[in-house]
Steps between C-alpha positions, in 0.01 A plus 500: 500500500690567833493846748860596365360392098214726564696771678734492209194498227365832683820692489509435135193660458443855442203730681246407227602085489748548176822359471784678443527482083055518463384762348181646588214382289556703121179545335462732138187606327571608160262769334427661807483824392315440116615840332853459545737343235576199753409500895467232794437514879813345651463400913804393683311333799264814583728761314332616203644692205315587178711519194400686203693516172410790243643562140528833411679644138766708525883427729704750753661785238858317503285203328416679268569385133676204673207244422515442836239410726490611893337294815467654825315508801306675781433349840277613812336402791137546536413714827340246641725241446693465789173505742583880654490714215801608298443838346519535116826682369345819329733759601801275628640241321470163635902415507462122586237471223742684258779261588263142465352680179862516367578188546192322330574669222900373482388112579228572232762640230716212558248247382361695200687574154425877422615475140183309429254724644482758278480882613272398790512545839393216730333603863522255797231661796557304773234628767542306883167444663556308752852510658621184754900539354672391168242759334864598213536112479123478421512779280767379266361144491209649376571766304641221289201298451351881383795593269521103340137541444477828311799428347375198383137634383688791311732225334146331319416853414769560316651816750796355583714289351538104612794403770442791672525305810807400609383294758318504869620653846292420830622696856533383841588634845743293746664572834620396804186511812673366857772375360364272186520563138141518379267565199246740353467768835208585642420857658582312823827325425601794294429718800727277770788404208844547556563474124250586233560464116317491192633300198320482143649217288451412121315147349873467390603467882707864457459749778387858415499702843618360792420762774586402868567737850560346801261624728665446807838339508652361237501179300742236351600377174358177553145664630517685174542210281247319705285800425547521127461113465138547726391824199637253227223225574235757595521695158489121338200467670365866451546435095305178505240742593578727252484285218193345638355869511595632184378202272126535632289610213374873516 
């Protein structure tokens, strides 16, 4: 290789050696947590998320009757998760927490057929540990693998009714970092990006939130669809995880 190939191969690099469309490495240990319905550790490089999916009987009172079931979600960041420590939100409300809790639970109502859950209400706890960016991408991923799992388990029971699945949904951040389009943010691209966005996108290739800000600056249409087309092949890769994850014996 030449000065001006090598030159060229270290621009294309990123701080920690990826290329522009890597993803960190995606690891997911399933049954983490043994007395929940279905649970796995989920790490995006050295963010860590723990998902945690509960059934409990009963549904919201404007279920009610309906034979309706109900999924939603909680989501917080462990005090020492972010190395100085973030205090726990006893008397205030943590909004930002609210907000990612809120949208788990839509991505995780899109993939999920209510009419075959019965009068129960599904929980998705997704609890960050260890926070180095991407920690709502890495909670929806795997708050998946929890809610296909219990789902699944209470299907051979007999709880719910088959199909209840309607199929899978992974999540991925993108941006733009000195002038690139790249994939899956760290805390320190995330930090310096002049566009940040978060996309979660069905196994059927369909996108359920597409959230992007422009930092500082703004962006084009063709940097969006370069952006969209970078989350497309990440969630691919994300749900051969998944699958991978969820079909491990308990």
């Amino acid at each position: 290789m030449n000065k001006t190939s090598k030159t060229k191969s270290r621009r294309l690099d990123r701080h920690d050696g990826r290329k522009a469309d890597q993803l960190r490495p995606v690891t997911i240990e399933v049954d983490f947590v043994p007395a929940a319905d279905g649970s796995c550790l989920i790490a995006y490089g050295t963010t860590r998320v723990i998902c945690t999916a509960s059934f409990s009987p009963g549904v919201p009172a404007w279920l009610k009757g309906t034979g309706r079931g109900w999924v939603t979600a909680e989501y917080g960041m462990l005090p020492a998760s972010t190395g100085e420590r973030k205090s726990r939100p006893i008397a205030k409300p943590d909004s930002r927490a609210t907000e990612i809790q809120r949208l788990i639970g839509r991505v995780m109502r899109s993939v999920v057929r209510m009419e075959r859950l019965g009068e129960n209400t599904i929980t998705l706890d997704c609890d960050v540990i260890v926070a180095d960016g991407g920690t709502r991408s890495a909670g929806i991923t795997g708050a998946y693998v929890a809610l296909a799992r219990a789902i699944g388990q209470a299907q051979a029971a007999g709880r719910v009714r088959p199909g209840a699945m309607l199929g899978g949904v992974a999540a991925v951040s993108v941006g733009i970092v000195a002038g690139r389009c790249v994939l899956d943010l760290d805390y320190i691209e995330d930090s310096a990006a002049e566009v940040d966005m978060n996309v979660a996108v069905t196994s059927a290739g369909r996108y359920v939130e597409v959230q992007g800000t422009a930092e500082s600056g703004t962006f084009t249409h063709t940097q969006l669809d370069k952006m969209l087309a970078l989350a497309r092949r990440g969630c691919r890769r994300l749900a051969a995880v998944q699958r991978q994850a969820i079909a491990q014996r308990r």
